[in-house]
C-alpha angles and dihedrals in degrees: 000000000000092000107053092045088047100044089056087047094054088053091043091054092042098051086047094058097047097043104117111018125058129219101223127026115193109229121248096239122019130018121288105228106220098190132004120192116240110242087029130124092249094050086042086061086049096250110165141195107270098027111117123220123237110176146333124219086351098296112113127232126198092168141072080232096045081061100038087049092039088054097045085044091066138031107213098035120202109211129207110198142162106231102224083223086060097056096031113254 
């Protein structure tokens, strides 16, 4: 009888706590990087989580696929992006 109840309580107090704020909020222009792995090309650019990505090559992306689509586009991708250490996150 216990788990059922619990279970429902756990969902109401976390949907108490969050009300209100949201964890991630998506940029108005670029695309927000959640997670970057340490040793790959992206953490060897210096690409953070945090930073937002504004272009590559020049051509703007707003979209996980607009990223995805610009970087297989090029081999050798220049990347325009804001460090979230730069604009304070």
């Amino acid at each position: 009888m216990f788990s059922p109840l619990g279970h429902e309580m756990v969902i109401y107090i976390g949907k108490k706590l969050e009300f209100g704020r949201s964890i991630y909020q998506p940029p108005n222009k670029g695309v927000k990087v959640l997670d970057v792995v340490p040793g790959y090309p992206a953490w060897e650019a210096g690409i953070r989580s945090g930073d937002i990505i504004i272009d590559v090559n020049e051509m703007e992306v707003n979209s996980r696929q607009g990223l995805e689509f610009a970087l297989g586009v090029y081999q050798q991708p220049q990347i325009t992006y804001w460090s979230a250490k730069m604009i304070g996150f």
